[in-house]
N, C-alpha and C positions, 0 to 999 in steps of 0.2 A: 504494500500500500504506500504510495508517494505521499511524502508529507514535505513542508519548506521552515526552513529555520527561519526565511524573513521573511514571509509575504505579502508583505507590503508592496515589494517591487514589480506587485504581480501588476500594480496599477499604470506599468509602462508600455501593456498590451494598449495602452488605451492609442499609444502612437499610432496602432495599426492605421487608422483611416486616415491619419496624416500623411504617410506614405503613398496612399491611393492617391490623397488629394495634391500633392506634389507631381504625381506621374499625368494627371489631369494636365495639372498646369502647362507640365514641360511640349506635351504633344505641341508641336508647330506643323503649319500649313506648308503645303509641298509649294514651289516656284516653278512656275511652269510657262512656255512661251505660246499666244492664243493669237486666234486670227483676228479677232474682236473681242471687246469688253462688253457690248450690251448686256450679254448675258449674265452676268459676275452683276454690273447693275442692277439688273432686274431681278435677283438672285438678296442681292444686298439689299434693296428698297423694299421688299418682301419678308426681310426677317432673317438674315442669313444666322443658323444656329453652331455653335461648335462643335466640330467633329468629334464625335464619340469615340472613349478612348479605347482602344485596343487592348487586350489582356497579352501579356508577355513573358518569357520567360525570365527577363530581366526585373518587372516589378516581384514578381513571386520568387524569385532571390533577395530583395531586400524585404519583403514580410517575412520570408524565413529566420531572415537576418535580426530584421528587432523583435521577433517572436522568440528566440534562441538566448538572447541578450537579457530579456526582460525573466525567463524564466530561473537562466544562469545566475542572476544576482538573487531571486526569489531562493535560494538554497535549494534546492531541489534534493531530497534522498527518498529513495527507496530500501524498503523494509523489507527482509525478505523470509521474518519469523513471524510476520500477524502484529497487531497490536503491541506496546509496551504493556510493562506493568507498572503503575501509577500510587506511586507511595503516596498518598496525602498525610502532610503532619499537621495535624490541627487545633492548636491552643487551647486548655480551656482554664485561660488566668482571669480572673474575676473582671481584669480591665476587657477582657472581650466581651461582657455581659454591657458592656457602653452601646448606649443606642445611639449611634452615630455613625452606623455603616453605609449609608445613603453619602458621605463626605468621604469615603474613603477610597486613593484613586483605585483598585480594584473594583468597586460600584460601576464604573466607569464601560468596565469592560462588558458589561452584564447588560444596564439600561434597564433594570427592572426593581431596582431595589428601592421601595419607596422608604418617606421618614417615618424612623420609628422603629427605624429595624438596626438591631443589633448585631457587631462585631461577630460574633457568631451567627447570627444568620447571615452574613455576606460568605460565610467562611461554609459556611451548609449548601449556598447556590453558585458557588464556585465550584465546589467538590461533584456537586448534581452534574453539572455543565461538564467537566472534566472526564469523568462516567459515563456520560450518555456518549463520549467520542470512543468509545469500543475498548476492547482489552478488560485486563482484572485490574481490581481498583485493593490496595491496601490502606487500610485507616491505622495511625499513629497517633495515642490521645497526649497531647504533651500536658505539664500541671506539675504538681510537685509528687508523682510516681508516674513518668512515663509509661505506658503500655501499646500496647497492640490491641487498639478498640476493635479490628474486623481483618484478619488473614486474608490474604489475599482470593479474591471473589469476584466472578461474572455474574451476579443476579442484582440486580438494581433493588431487589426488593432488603436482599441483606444491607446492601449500602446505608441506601433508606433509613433501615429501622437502627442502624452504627449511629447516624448523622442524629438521628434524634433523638438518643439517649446520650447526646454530648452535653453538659452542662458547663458553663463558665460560671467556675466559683474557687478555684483553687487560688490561694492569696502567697502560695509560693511558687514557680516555676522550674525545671531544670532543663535548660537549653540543649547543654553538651550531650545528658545523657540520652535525651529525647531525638536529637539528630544520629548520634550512634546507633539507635533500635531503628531508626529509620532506612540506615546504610546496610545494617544486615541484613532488611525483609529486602532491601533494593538488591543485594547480593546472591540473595539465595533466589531472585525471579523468574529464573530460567532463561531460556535461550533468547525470548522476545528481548532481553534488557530491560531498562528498569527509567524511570522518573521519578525524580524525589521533587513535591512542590509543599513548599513551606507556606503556609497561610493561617497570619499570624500577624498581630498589631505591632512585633519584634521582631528584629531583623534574625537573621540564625546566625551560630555561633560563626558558622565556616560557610560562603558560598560555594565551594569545589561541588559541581554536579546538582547544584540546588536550584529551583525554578522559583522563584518568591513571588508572592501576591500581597502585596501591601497593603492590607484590613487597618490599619490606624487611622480613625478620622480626624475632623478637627473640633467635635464639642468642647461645651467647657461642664469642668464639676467640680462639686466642692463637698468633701467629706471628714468623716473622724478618722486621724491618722493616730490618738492616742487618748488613754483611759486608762488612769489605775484610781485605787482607791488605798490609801497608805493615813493609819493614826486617824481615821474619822472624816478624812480628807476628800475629796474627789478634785481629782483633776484630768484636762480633757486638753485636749487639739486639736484645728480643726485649718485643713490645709485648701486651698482652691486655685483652680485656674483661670477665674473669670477674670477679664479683660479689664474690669472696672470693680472698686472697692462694693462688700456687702453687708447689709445691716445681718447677721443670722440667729434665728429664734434658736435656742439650746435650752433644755431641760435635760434633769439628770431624774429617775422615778425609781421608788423602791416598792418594789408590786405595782399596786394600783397605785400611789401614793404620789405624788412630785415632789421628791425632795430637795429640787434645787433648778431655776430656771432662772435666764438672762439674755440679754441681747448681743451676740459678740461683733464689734465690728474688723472684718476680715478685710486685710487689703487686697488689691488688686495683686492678681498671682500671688502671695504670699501666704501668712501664714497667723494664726493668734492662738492663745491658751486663755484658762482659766480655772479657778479652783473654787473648790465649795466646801462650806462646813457640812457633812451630813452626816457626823452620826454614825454609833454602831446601828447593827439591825442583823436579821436573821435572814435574811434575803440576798441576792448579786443585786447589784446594781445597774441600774439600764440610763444611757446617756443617747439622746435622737437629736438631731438636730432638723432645721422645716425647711429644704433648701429651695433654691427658685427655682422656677418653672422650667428653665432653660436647661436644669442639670438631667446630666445622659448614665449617671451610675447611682442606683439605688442602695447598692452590696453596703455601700461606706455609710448609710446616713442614721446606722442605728450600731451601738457595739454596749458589752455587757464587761463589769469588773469584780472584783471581788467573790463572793463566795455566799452561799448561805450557812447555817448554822447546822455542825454536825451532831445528826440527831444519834441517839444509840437508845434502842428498846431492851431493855430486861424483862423475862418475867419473872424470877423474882430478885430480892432485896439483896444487896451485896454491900458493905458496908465499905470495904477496904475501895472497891474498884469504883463505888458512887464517889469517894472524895477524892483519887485519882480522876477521875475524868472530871470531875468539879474544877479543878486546879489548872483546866486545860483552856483555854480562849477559844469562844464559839461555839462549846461541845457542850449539847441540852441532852439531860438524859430523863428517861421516862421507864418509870415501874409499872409495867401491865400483866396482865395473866395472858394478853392476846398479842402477845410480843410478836412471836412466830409469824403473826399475818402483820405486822407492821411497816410502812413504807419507809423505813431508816435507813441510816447512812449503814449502822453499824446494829447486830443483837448478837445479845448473849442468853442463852438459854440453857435450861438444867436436863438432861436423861434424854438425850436425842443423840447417843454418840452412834448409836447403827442405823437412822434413819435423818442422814442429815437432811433438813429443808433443801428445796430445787432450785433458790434463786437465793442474792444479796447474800453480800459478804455475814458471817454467822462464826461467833465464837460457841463453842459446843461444851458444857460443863458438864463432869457426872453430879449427881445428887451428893451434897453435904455429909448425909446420914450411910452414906454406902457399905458395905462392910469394905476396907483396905487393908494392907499390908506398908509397910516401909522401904523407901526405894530411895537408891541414891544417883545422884545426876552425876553420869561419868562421858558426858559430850554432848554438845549445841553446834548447830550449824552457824558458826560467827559470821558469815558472810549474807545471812539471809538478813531482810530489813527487818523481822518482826525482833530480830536477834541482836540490833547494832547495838554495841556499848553496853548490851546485858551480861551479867558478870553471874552465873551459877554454879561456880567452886563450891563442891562441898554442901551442896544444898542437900537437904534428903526432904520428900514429900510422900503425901498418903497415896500409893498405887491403890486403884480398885482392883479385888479379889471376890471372881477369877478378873484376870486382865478382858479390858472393853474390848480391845481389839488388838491385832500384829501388825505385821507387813505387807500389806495388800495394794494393789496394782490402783495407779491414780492417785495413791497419796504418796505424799515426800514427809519423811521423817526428819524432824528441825531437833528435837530435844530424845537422847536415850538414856537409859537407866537400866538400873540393878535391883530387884526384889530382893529384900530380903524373907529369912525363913519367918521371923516371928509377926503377929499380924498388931496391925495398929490398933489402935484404943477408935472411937466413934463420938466425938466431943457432940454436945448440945444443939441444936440446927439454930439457936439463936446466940451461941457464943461468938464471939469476935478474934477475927485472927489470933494462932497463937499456935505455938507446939501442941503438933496430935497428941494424945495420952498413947503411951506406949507406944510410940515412933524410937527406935534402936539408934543408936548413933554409929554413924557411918561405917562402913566396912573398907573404903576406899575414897580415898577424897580427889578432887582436882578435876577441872572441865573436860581435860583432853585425858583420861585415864582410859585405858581398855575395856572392855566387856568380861573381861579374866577375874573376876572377882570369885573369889572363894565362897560356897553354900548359898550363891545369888544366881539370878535368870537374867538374862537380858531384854529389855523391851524397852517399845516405845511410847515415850509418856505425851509428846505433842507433835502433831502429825497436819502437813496441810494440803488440802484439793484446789488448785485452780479450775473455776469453772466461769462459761459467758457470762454469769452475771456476778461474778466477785469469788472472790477465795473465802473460803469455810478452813477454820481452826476447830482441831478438838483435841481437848487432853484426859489425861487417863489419870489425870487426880485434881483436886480441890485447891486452886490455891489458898484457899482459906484454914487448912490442915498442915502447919509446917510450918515454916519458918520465910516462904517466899515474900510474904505480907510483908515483913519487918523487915527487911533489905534492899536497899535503893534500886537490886535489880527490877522492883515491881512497879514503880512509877515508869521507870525507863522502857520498862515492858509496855504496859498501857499507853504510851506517848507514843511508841515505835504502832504499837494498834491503829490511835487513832490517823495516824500520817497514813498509814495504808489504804484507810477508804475515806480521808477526810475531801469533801467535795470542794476543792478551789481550783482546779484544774481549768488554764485556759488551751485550748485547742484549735489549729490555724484550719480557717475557715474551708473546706473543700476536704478535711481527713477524714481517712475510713474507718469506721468505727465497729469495735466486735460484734459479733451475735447478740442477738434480744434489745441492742441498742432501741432508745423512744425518744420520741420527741414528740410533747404532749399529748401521749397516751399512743401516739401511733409508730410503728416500727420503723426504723429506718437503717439504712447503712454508712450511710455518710454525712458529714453534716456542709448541708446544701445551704445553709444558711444563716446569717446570725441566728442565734439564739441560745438556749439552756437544754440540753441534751442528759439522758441519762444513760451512762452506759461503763461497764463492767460493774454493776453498784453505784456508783458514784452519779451524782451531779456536776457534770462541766458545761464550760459554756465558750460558742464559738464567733469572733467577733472577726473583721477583715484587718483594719487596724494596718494598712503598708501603705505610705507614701508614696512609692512607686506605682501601686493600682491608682491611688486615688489621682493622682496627675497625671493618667490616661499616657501614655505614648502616643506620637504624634507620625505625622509621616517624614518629618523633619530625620529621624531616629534612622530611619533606613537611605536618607541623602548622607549620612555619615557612611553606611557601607559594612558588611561585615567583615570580621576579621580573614585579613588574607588565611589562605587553607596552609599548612607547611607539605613538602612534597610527599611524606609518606601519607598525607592527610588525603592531597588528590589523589593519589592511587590506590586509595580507596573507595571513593566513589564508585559506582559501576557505570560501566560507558555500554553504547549500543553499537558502537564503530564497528566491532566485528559483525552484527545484522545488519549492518545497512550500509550499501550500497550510495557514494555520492555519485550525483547526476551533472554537477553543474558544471567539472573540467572537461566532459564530455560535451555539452552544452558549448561551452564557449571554442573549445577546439571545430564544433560545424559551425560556427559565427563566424571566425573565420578564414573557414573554407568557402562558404557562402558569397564572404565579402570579397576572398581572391577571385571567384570565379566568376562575379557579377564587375567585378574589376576587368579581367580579362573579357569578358564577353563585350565591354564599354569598346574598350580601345584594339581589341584583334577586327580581324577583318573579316570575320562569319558574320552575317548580316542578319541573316535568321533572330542575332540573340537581339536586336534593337527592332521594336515596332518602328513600320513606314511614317517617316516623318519626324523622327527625334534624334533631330542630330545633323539632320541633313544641308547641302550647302546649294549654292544655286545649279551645280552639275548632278545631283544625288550625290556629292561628297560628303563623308562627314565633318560637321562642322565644329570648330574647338568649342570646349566646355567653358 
């Protein structure tokens, strides 16, 4: 299939009829010697018309000639494996969600993109258009985890349904790596050869083998490029690009609430700040700004900070661990019997160690009153967080008797120990920390000691499951039986707890998020949008929050140019030179043989090649040019 790298120049076919209209001209009338003029008179007073021109083999030498010419500068090649295969990469960084792709010079090529339409839609009827020219089409989702949105495919219907489950929302990008997965699938294309076209409001890393489509328009917008919330503080920024200074409505709301609103005035392209008194509270903090009518990115004009308060459900009373987590900022704890069903950060519950709950993080107690034994702690996994800076040399605690559970598949053993033979005492269910009654004194002391103890068993006393929706603790004795109460390792323990599900987690706008992930009430996998997101257990919240989205790229961006390729870079690319066939040295070598022989046919003396009457002198000589 002939295709042209310029075809533009296909526009010099248009000489064709110039050519004719020159060979019109040049016919002259023959000289001839007559016995009288009347006739030529009467011939002439009547309308004499010009003689009709002759077809020759000399004009159809020069139509060959700029027909040959026009098509040679056109690139002419022929392909002689079918179709390319057509890498599309196509962005989805939160600035392509700009509704300004009607201004972007790509629009241009199209002619159909009305206002209103987003940097991603220009980049979805570019890709269409690219498609409907035949061959398999490869989509490449660029963002901050490049992928392979759709392997390479001839059914438009796959493309299709690629194209529009693209979102632009990722508020990080990764350029290099995204044109690297590009040059692979371009490599492994087969024999057709391969197209890489970058369409993208960013230039690409390396142009070597890259066809770019300049999606950047020229809107203006103005958004929150920052938000924390620090000592009761809120503070905010808010960055734009309009042309002319803006008065901007800003509130900062906690839930329903407004906890803080003001008019910021934004200069012209620049930038302003602001800070607020607001206060603890048990909720994130939500900061909106009300921007003009003119702005083309919505992603930026609402972002969240802070945290809410981490809840922890018990069902029942624990003395030691209610005044540890007392002591902790932000952490509300609630005593229920319906712990179990509670929507918390964090629960703790008593005789569930063989039927752990299905969801949320859950520390697992045996019962106070259990019958035990005495066990000493001879190893912790220091490296694990529930673990850091907790120091359990020489602890000994009430093992339950028989043992809750062993070594079973899907849990990780954090804390081991040593039973001993004699069995512990069963204190009061409403006594307060304190040595079990009849707990033996150690057999072996030290965190890192072996399992080799003498008339002991080895087990495991705290054991953990990661699952979608949070990690489950269980232990195989009471911290309330022993001595862990009374040693600084148990605050340090509950502190390292609550950091494990405590909800302040911010997360960049477009990440994937694990199994059972919600957002308000409804499941999702990524988070597509600002907002508060639940997901592993936790409450996080995802806000755009880059100065770089919020100042849109420009088409400016790609007049700078990408970084030249280095040579091992271009020979990387994959070229199609070996499938195809250039036309155009062939082309210009019959231009001019054409021109020799329409040259020679002018000035030899075969008469045939010049129609009667062009050229001729007053003998039928030819006459000089």
């Amino acid at each position: 299939m002939p295709t042209f790298a310029a075809p533009v120049f296909l526009w010099g076919l248009l000489a064709l009829p110039l050519v004719v209209l020159l060979h019109r001209i040049r016919v002259r009338r023959e000289r001839r010697e007559v016995a009288g003029s009347f006739l030529w008179r009467r011939a002439r007073d009547a309308g004499a018309r010009r003689p009709r021109m002759r077809p020759s083999i000399l004009l159809l030498l020069q139509l060959l000639a700029v027909t040959g010419l026009s098509l040679a500068a056109a690139g002419p090649r022929w392909n002689l494996a079918g179709p390319p295969l057509r890498v599309l990469v196509i962005e989805a960084s939160a600035s392509m969600a700009a509704r300004d792709g009607s201004t972007a010079p790509a629009a241009a090529e199209l002619g159909d993109i009305g206002p209103g339409a987003s940097r991603l839609d220009l980049a979805r009827a570019v890709a269409r258009r690219l498609a409907r020219e035949g061959g398999p089409v490869a989509i490449v989702r660029g963002g901050a985890e490049p992928r392979l949105a759709l392997p390479p495919s001839r059914e438009m219907g796959a493309v299709a349904d690629a194209l529009d489950r693209l979102q632009a929302i990722d508020a990080e990008t990764d350029p290099e790596r995204t044109l690297r997965i590009a040059r692979d699938v371009a490599t492994a294309g087969g024999g057709a050869g391969a197209e890489i076209h970058w369409l993208s409001d960013r230039p690409p890393p390396s142009t070597a083998g890259v066809r770019v489509h300049v999606l950047a328009g020229t809107g203006a917008n103005v958004g929150l490029t920052g938000f924390e919330l620090v000592a009761g503080q809120a503070w905010l920024q808010v960055s734009s690009t309009f042309a002319a200074p803006l008065e901007l409505p800003v509130e900062v709301r906690r839930g329903d609430q407004v906890a803080a609103s003001t008019t910021l005035l934004v200069p012209a392209r620049g930038e302003a700040a602001a800070t607020f008194p607001v206060g603890e509270g048990p909720t994130s903090l939500q900061a909106r700004i009300v921007p003009p009518a003119a702005d083309v990115l919505a992603l930026d004009d609402v972002a969240w900070a802070g945290s809410p308060r981490t809840f922890v459900a018990m069902d029942r009373g624990f003395a030691a661990l209610e005044r540890a987590l007392g002591a902790i900022d932000g952490v509300q704890v609630r005593v229920t019997s319906a712990a179990a069903g509670q929507d918390a950060d964090l629960r703790v519950l008593h005789g569930r160690l063989a039927q752990p709950p299905a969801s949320g993080p859950t520390v697992l107690l045996p019962p106070r009153d259990a019958s035990a034994v005495a066990a000493t702690i001879l190893s912790w996994d220091r490296a694990d967080p529930l673990l850091r800076f907790v120091d359990l040399s020489e602890l000994v605690v009430a093992h339950l008797d028989p043992a809750p559970f062993g070594e079973e598949e899907g849990w990780t053993t954090l804390i081991r120990g040593v039973r001993e033979v004699a069995e512990a005492g069963t204190p009061d269910d409403a006594a307060e920390p304190g040595a079990a009654a009849g707990v033996a004194e150690p057999g072996a002391a030290g965190g890192e000691a072996g399992p080799d103890v003498r008339g002991g068993e080895a087990v495991p006393l705290l054991q953990r499951r990661d699952g979608p929706e949070g990690p489950v603790w269980r232990f195989a004795f009471h911290p309330v039986r022993g001595d862990l109460t009374l040693r600084p390792a148990f605050p340090t323990l509950v502190v390292n707890l609550v950091d494990a599900v405590r909800s302040e987690d911010r997360i960049a706008l477009g990440s994937e998020l694990p199994a059972g992930s919600s957002r308000d009430g409804s499941a999702v996998t990524v988070a597509d949008e600002p907002g508060l997101y639940r997901a592993g257990g936790r409450t996080v919240h995802a806000s755009l929050l880059d100065a770089d989205a919020t100042r849109l790229p420009g088409p400016g961006a790609f007049e700078q140019g990408a970084a030249e390729p280095a040579d091992d870079d271009a020979m990387a690319v994959p070229t199609e030179a070996s499938m195809r066939r250039e036309i155009a040295p062939w082309l210009l070598g019959l231009v001019v043989a054409l021109l020799l022989l329409e040259w020679w046919g002018w000035t030899g003396s075969a008469r045939p090649w010049i129609p009667r009457g062009v050229g001729a002198g007053p003998q039928g000589d030819r006459a000089p040019r």
